[in-house]
FITI-520951 format. One line per 4 residues: for each residue x, y, z of C-alpha. Coordinates in Angstrom, 3 decimals, padded with zeros to 6 digits. Example, Ala and Ser with C-alpha at 12.3 -4.5 7.8 and 13.67 -1.06 7.14 Angstrom:
012.300 -004.500 007.800 ~ 013.670 -001.060 007.140
END
This chain:
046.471 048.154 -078.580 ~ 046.690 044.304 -077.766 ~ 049.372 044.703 -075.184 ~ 047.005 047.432 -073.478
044.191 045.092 -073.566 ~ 046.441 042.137 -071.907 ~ 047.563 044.170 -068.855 ~ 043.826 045.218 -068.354
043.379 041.146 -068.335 ~ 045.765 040.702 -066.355 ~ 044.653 043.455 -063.588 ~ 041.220 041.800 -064.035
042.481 038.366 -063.099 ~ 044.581 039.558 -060.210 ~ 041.572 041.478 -058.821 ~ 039.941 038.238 -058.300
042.430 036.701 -056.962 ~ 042.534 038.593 -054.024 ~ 038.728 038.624 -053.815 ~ 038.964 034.961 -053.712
042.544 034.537 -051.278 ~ 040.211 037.216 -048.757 ~ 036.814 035.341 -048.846 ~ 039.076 032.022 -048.305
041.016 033.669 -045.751 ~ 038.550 035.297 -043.957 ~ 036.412 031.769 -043.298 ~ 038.915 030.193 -041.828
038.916 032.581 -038.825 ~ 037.222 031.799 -035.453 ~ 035.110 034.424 -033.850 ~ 035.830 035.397 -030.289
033.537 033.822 -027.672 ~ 031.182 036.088 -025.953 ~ 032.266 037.038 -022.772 ~ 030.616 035.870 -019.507
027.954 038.210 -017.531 ~ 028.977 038.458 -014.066 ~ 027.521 040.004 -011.121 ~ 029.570 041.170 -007.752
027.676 041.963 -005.089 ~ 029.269 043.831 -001.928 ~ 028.649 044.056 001.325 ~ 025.569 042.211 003.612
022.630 043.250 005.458 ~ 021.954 043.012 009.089 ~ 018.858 042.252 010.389 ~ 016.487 045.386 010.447
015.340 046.248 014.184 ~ 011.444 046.437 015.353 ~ 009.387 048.259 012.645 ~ 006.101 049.938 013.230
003.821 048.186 010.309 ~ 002.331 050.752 007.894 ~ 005.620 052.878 008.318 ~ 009.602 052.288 007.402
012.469 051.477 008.859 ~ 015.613 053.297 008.453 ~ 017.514 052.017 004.816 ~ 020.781 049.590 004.992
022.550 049.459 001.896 ~ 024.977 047.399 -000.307 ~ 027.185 047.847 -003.187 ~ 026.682 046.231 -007.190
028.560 045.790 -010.244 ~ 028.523 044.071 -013.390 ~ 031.015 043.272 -015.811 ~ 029.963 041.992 -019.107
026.299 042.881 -018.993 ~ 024.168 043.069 -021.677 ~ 020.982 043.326 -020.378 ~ 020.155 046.213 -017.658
020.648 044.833 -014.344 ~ 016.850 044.274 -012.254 ~ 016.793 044.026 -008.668 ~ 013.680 042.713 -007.080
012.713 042.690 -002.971 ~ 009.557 040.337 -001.718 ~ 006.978 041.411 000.333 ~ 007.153 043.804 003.047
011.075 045.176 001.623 ~ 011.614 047.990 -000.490 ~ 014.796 048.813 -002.773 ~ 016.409 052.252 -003.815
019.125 053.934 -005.987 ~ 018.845 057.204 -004.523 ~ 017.707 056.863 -000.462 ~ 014.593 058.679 -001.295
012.566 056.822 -003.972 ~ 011.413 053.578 -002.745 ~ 009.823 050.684 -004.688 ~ 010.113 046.902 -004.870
011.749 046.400 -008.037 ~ 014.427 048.661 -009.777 ~ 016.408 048.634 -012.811 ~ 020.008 049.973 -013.212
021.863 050.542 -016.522 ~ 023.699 048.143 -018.151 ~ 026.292 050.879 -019.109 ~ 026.498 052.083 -015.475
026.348 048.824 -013.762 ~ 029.334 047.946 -015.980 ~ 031.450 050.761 -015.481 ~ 031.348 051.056 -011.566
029.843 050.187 -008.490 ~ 026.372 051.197 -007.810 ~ 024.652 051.372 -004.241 ~ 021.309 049.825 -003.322
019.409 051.554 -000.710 ~ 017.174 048.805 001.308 ~ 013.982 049.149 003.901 ~ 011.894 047.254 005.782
008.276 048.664 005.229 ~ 006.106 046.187 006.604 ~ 002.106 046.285 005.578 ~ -000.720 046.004 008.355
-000.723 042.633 008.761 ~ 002.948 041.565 008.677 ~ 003.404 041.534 012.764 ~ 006.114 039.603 014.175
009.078 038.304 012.345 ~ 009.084 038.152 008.645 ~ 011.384 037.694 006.105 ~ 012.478 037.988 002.663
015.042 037.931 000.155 ~ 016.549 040.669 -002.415 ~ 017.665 039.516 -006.030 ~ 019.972 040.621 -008.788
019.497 039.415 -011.931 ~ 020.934 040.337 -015.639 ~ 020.528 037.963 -018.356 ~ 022.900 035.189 -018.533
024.492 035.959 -015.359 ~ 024.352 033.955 -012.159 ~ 021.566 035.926 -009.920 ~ 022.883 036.414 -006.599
020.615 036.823 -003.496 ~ 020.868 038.541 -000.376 ~ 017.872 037.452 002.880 ~ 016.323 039.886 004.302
014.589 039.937 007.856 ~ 012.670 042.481 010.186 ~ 010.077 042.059 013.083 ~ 006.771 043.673 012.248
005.118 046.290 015.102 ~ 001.820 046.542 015.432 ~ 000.636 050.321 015.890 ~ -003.139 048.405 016.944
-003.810 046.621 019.751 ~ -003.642 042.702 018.663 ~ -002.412 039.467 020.422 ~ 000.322 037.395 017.666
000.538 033.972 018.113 ~ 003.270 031.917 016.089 ~ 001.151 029.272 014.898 ~ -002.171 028.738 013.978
-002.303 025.032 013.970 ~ -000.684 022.479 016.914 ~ -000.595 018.855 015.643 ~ -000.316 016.335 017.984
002.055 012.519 018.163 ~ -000.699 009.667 018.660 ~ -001.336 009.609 022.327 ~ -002.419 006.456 024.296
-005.723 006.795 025.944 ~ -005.784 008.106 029.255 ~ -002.377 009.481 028.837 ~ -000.610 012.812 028.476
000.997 014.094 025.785 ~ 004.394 015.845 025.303 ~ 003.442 019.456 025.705 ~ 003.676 021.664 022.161
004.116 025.034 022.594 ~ 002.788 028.763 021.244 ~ 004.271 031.666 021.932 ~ 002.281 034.562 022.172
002.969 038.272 022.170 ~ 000.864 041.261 022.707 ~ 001.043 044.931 021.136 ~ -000.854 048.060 022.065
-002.582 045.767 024.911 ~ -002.840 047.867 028.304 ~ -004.785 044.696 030.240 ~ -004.498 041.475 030.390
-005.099 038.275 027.974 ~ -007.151 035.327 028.659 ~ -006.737 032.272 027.514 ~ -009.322 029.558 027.391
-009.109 025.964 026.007 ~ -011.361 023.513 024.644 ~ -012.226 019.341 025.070 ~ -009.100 016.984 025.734
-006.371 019.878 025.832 ~ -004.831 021.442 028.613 ~ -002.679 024.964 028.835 ~ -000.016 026.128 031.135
002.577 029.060 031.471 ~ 005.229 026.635 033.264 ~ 005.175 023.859 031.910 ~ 004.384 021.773 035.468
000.461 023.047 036.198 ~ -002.120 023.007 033.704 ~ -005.622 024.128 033.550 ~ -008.340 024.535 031.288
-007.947 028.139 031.386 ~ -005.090 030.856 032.525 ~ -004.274 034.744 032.051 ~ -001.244 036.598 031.394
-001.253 039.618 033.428 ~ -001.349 043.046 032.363 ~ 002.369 043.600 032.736 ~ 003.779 041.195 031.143
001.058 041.761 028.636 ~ 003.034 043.098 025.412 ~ 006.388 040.742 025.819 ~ 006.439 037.148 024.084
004.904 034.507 026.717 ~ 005.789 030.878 026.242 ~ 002.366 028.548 026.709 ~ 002.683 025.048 027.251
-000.131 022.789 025.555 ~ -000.626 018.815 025.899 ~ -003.335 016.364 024.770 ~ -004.872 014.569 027.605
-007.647 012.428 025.513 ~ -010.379 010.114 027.207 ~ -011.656 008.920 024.251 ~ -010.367 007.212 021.282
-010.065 008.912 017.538 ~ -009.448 012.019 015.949 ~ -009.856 014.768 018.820 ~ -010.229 018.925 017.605
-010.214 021.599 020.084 ~ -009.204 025.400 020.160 ~ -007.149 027.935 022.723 ~ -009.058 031.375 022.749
-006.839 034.409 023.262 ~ -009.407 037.390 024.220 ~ -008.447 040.857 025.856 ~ -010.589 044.145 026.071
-008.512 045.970 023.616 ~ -008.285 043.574 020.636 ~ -010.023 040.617 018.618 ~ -009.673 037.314 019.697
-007.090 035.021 018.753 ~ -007.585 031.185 017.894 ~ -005.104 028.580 017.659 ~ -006.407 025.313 016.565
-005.371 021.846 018.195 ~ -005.808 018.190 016.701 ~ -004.726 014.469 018.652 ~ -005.046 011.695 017.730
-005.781 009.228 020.963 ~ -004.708 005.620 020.326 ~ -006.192 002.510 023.294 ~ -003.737 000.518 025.559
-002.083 -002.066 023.553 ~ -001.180 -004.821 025.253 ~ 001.506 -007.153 023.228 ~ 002.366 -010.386 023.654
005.625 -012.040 020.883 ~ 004.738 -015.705 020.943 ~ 007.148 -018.049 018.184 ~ 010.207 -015.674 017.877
011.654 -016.465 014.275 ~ 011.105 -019.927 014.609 ~ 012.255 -021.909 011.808 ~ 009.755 -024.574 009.407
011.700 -026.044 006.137 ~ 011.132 -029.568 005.104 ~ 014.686 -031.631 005.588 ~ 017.833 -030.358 007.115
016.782 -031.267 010.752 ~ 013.443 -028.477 010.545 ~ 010.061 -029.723 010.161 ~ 007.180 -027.784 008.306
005.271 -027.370 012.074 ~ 005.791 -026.289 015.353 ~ 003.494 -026.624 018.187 ~ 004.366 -024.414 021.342
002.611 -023.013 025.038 ~ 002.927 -019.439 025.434 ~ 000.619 -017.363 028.114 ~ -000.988 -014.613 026.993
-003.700 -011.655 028.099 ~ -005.716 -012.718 030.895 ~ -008.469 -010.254 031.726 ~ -010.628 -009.562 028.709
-013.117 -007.900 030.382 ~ -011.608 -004.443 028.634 ~ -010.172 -005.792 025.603 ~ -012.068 -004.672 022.213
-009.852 -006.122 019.687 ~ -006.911 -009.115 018.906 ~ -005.150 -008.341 015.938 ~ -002.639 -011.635 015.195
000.810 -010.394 012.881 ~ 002.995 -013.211 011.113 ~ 006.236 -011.911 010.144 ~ 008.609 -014.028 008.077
012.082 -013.321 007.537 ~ 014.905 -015.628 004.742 ~ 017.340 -017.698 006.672 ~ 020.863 -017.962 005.728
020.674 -019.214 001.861 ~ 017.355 -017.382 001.218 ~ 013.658 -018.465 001.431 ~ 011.800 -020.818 000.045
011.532 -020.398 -003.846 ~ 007.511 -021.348 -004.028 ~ 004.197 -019.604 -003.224 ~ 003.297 -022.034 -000.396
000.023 -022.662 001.764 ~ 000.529 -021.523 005.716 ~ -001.203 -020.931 008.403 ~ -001.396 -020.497 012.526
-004.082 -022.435 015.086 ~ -004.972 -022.562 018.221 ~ -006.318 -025.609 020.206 ~ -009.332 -025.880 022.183
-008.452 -026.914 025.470 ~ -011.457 -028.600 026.244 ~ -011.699 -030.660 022.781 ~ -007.858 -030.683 022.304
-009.157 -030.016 018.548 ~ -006.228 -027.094 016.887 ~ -008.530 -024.261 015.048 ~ -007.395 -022.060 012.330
-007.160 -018.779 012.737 ~ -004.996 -016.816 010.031 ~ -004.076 -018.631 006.608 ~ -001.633 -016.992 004.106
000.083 -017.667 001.306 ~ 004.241 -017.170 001.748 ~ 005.830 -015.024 -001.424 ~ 008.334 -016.301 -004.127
011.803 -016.300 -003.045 ~ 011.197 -013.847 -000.469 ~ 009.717 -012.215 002.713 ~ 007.135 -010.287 004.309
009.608 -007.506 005.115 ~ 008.014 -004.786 003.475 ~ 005.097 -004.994 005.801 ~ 006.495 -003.141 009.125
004.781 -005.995 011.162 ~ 003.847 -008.735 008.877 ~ 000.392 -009.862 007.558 ~ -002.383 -008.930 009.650
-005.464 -011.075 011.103 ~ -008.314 -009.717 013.580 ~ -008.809 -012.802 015.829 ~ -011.214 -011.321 018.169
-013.284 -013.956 017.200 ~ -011.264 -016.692 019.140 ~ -010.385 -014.109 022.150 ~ -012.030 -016.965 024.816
-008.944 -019.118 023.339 ~ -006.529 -016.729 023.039 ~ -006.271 -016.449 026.837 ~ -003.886 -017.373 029.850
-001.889 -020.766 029.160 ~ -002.579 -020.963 025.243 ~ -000.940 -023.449 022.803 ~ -000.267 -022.083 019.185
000.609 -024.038 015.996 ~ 002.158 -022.789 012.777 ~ 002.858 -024.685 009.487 ~ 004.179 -023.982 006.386
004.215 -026.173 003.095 ~ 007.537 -026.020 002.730 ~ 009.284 -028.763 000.423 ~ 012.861 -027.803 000.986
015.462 -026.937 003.463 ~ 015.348 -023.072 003.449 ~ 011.436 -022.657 004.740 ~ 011.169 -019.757 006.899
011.906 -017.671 009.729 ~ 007.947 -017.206 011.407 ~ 007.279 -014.534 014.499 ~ 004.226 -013.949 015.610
002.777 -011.916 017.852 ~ -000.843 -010.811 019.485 ~ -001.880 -007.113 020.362 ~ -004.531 -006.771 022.857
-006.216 -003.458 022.208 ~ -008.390 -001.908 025.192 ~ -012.271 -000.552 024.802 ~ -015.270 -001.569 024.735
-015.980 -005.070 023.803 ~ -019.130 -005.510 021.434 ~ -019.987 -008.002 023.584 ~ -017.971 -008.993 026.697
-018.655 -012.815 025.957 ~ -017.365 -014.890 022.664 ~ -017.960 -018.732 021.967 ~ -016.592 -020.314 018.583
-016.947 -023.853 017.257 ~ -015.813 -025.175 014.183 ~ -018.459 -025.853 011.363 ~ -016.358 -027.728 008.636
-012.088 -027.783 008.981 ~ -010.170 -029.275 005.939 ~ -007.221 -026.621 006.221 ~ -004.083 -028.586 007.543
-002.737 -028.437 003.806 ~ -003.885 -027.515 000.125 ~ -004.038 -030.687 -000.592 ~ -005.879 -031.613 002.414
-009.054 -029.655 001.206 ~ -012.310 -030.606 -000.465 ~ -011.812 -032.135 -003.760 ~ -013.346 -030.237 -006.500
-015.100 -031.426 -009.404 ~ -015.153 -034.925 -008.349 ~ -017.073 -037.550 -006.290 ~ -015.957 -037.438 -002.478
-016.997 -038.354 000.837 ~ -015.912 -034.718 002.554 ~ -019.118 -033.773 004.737 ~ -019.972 -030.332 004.013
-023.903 -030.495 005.494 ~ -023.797 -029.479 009.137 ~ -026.473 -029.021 011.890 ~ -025.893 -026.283 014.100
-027.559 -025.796 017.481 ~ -026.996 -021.780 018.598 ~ -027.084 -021.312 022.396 ~ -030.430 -019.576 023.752
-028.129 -016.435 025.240 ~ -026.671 -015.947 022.057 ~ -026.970 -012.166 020.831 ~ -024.944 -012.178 017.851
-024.054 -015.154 015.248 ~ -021.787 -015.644 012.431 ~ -019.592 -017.617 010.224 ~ -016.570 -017.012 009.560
-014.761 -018.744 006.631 ~ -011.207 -018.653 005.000 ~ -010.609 -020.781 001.538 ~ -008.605 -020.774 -000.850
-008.461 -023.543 -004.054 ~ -005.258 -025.205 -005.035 ~ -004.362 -027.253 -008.246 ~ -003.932 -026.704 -012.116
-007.103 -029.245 -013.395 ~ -009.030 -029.095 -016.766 ~ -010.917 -028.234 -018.396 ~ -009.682 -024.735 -018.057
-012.783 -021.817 -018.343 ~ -012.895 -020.956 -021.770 ~ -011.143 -018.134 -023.089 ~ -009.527 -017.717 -019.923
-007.227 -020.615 -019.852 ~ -007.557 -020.844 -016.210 ~ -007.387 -024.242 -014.697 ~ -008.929 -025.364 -010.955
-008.786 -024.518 -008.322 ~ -006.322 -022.052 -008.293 ~ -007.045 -019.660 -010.915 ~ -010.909 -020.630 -011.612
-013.144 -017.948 -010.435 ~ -016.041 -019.033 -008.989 ~ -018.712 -018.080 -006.657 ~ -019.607 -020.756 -003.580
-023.024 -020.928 -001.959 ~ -023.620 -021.311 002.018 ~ -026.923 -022.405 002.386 ~ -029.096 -022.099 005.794
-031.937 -024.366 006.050 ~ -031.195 -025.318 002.029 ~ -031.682 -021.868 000.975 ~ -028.844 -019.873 -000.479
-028.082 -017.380 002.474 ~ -024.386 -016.531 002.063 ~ -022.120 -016.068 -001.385 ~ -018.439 -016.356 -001.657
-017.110 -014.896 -004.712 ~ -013.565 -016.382 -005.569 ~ -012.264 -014.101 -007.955 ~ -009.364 -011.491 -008.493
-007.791 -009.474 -006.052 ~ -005.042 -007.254 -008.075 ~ -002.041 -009.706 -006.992 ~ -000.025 -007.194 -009.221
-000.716 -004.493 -006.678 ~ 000.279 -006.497 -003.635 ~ 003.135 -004.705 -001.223 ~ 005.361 -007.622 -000.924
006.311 -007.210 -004.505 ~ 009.718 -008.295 -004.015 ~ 008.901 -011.920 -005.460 ~ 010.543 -011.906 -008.658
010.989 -014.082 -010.524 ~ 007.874 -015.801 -009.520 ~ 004.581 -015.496 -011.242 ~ 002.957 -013.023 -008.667
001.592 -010.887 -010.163 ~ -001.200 -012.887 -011.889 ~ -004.796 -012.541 -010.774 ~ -005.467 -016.358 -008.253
-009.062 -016.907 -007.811 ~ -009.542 -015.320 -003.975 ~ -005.664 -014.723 -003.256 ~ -002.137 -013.854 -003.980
001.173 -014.861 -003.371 ~ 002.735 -013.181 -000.529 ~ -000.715 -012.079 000.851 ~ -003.069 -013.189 004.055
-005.382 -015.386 003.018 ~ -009.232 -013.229 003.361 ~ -011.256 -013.887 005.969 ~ -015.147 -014.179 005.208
-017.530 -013.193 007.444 ~ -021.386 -013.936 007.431 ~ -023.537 -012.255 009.836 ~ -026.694 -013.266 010.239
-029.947 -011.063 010.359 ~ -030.887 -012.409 013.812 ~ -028.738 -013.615 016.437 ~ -030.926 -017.168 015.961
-030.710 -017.823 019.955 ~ -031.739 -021.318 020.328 ~ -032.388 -022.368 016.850 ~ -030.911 -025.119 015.117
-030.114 -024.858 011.313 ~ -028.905 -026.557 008.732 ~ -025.816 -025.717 006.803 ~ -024.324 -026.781 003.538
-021.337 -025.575 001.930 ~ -021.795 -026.020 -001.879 ~ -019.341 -025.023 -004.215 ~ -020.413 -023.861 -007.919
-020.951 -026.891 -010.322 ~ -017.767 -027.889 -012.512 ~ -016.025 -031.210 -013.269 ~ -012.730 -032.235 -013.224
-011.980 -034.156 -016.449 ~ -008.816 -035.371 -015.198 ~ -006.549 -034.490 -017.939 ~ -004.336 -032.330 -015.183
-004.438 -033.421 -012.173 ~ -006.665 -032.700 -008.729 ~ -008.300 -029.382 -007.533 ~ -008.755 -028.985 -004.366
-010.604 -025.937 -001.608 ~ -008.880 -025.978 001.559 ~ -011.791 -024.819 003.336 ~ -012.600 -023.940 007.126
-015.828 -022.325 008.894 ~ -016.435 -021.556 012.409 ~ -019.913 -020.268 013.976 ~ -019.068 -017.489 016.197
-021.935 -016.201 019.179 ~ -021.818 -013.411 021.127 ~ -023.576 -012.622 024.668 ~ -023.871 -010.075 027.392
-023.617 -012.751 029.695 ~ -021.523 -015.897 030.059 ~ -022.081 -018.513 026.908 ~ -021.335 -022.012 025.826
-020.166 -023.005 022.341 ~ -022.637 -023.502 019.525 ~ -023.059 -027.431 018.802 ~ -022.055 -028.550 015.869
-023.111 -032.170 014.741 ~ -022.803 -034.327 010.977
END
């Protein structure tokens, strides 16, 4: 009885002993890795010939298989293409079974069927695809017939290059093609466009004749603007037998530029045998009689060693031949450390204002306040852009000019002897007046605005008065202009990207302008500049505005400057 009872122990034991030795056993294997879906696809389809749209061409066909699959295997054609197993049952999307596509090749019948529209060449593409395979893709192509008469055009759009004024443009072409037409198609065009079959003669209007009718015809198109702008125009296709046809045309007609380079990467650094001027002669645009607008650029490039590290004042003149006085016309403010390179040409000033300087034998002056030997590299240069002048006579004379340095301006917030009141005596001719201003404060003084912590004059925002006749006629308003957002950004790691009060490193200095109601022929005014209330408490040095105004009149016929006396 006991020794019965042991060996059923000792079965019992053993039992779970090889329970246990399996379960151990058995998790320490590594289950196979699924294997990979593949797709082969063999074979490739031509290009399917000239179909008859509503109708079918006749079927191409390649081979499939898959190995691996476990997911049926979907096959999917775009528009105007239709897939098949069997060569008689057409749709565009099929499915084949994962069992079958595995086990041998299958065939895949393919058609063009193109719909009522598609005339001309179209194209498509034809996909396999079978989860967690690589889809593979076959393109598909076929030229659309119409069974209607219709004139096809390959585009419905021509865009053209800028085109000077007065010029033509390189000719664009459409090519169109005719089905079902038994006459001829006529072609019209619209404004500044001209069409031709040759390329050499154009016209405002041309046919292709009956026979040639239903082939594709090649017609030239150019821009030939006499006006400046946006231009929009249209080619009309018409023929008896079918609707029109309308291609649309844009241009965009730029004036005659004339350009003139003046200093040519002329160096300004303070030591090192440069100086922080130069003072040259250049000749420039003679007849003005045509010329709407000057636009000045000043381009600045590093020389060897790099540029200046500081955010310093700058700015170009030109001198009045007949006072031998040099008048500003563009101010800026260099970057940190760097250039102007990431404007294509530089800052940009309109000078049209100063056009009856800016004229034969002319003698220009830039300056930069550098204080070290690397300075700059300055180019500038003057386009001359034809139209029609405003006026085709200009007269300037400065009103107030304390703008050879920053530190050169008015002083702010203390007692000075700077004359800012001004009469001014307009000609009787005159049909337009203005001012025309550029400022900008320098200096770090207290006390700073509260809660702002923003010392004078450079960060201070303030708001300056010109007053006609002592009444306040004209505000400037000195205050942010998103220095953070500026395009020469490459100024790290100076402080550019803080708010100045009216400018920003690496930036032209704005230009004000102040027209006034009436062109105030043959008055004479008064004129203060007044600058808002605040005093320097000297605990941080000076504050200055480097200020400059000009009175600008304009006349039909010939004028003399405005006078200008203290």
């Amino acid at each position: 009885m006991k020794l019965t009872k042991l060996k059923t122990s000792f079965g019992i034991i053993m039992c779970a002993l090889v329970v246990l030795l399996s379960v151990n056993c058995s998790s320490d294997e590594t289950a196979d890795a699924a294997p990979t879906p593949v797709i082969t696809v063999t074979g490739s389809l031509d290009a399917f010939g000239n179909t008859d749209v509503l109708s079918h061409s006749n079927s191409l066909s390649v081979q499939v298989k898959g190995e691996n699959l476990n997911e049926n295997l979907k096959i999917k054609a775009t528009e105007n293409f239709e897939i098949s197993l069997d060569d008689i049952s057409f749709s565009s999307e099929v499915s084949i079974d994962k069992g079958a596509a595995n086990a041998a090749n299958q065939t895949v019948y393919v058609r063009f069927s193109p719909g009522e529209m598609a005339v001309g060449n179209r194209v498509g593409t034809l996909t396999f695809q079978s989860n967690g395979a690589v889809s593979r893709t076959l393109s598909l192509s076929g030229v659309g017939v119409s069974i209607a008469p219709i004139i096809d055009v390959n585009t419905e759009t021509l865009n053209f290059a800028d085109t000077i004024i007065g010029n033509e443009s390189s000719p664009l072409e459409v090519v169109v093609t005719g089905y079902n037409l038994v006459s001829a198609i006529n072609l019209a065009i619209t404004n500044e466009f001209q069409i031709s079959l040759d390329g050499t003669t154009y016209a405002n209007t041309l046919q292709i004749d009956a026979a040639g009718v239903n082939a594709a015809t090649t017609v030239y198109v150019r821009f030939t603007p006499s006006a400046t702008g946006e231009i929009t125009g249209a080619i009309t296709l018409s023929n008896t037998d079918a609707a029109d046809t309308v291609v649309a045309l844009v241009g965009n007609s730029i004036p005659v530029t004339h350009n003139y380079q003046t200093f040519n990467q002329q160096r300004l650094a303070f030591g090192g045998g440069f100086d922080q001027s130069n003072t040259q002669t250049f000749t420039l645009h003679n007849d003005l009689s045509t010329i709407e607008t000057v636009k000045m650029y000043v381009k600045l490039t590093c020389p060897t060693g790099g540029c200046d590290e500081w955010d310093v004042y700058a700015n170009v003149k030109v001198k009045d031949p007949l006072s031998g006085v040099f008048y500003e016309i563009g101010r800026y403010i260099t970057p940190y450390w760097n250039d102007n390179s990431q404007l294509e040409r530089g800052f940009e000033f309109d000078v049209t204002d100063f056009k009856s300087l800016l004229t034969g034998s002319t003698e220009l002056r830039i300056r930069t306040e550098c204080w070290n030997g690397k300075g700059y590299q300055v180019s500038v240069d003057f386009d001359y852009i034809e139209g029609t002048p405003d006026y085709p006579y200009y007269a300037v004379t400065p009103v107030i000019a304390y703008d050879d340095w920053s530190s050169s301006g008015v002083p702010y917030g203390v007692a000075h002897n700077f004359d800012l009141d001004k009469t001014v005596s307009i000609p009787a001719n005159a049909e337009s007046t203005h001012l025309r201003t550029i400022i900008s404060g320098w200096g770090h003084a207290t006390p700073q605005d509260p809660g702002t912590g923003r010392g004078c004059a450079e960060w201070c925002y303030r708001t300056h008065n010109v007053k006609i006749n002592g009444a306040s006629t004209f505000d400037h308003y000195m205050g942010p202009m998103g220095c953070a957002s500026n395009p020469v950004n490459n100024q790290n790691p100076g402080n550019w990207t803080a708010d100045r009060a009216g400018w920003c490193p690496g930036m032209a200095v704005p230009t004000r302008l102040d027209v006034f109601n009436t062109a105030m022929a043959g008055n004479t005014f008064n004129f203060e500049y007044d600058y808002e209330d605040w005093t320097n408490d000297g605990g941080n040095g000076d504050a200055y505005y480097a200020t400059s105004t000009f009175v600008v009149v304009k006349s039909n016929t010939p004028i003399s400057a405005p006078i200008v006396t203290d």
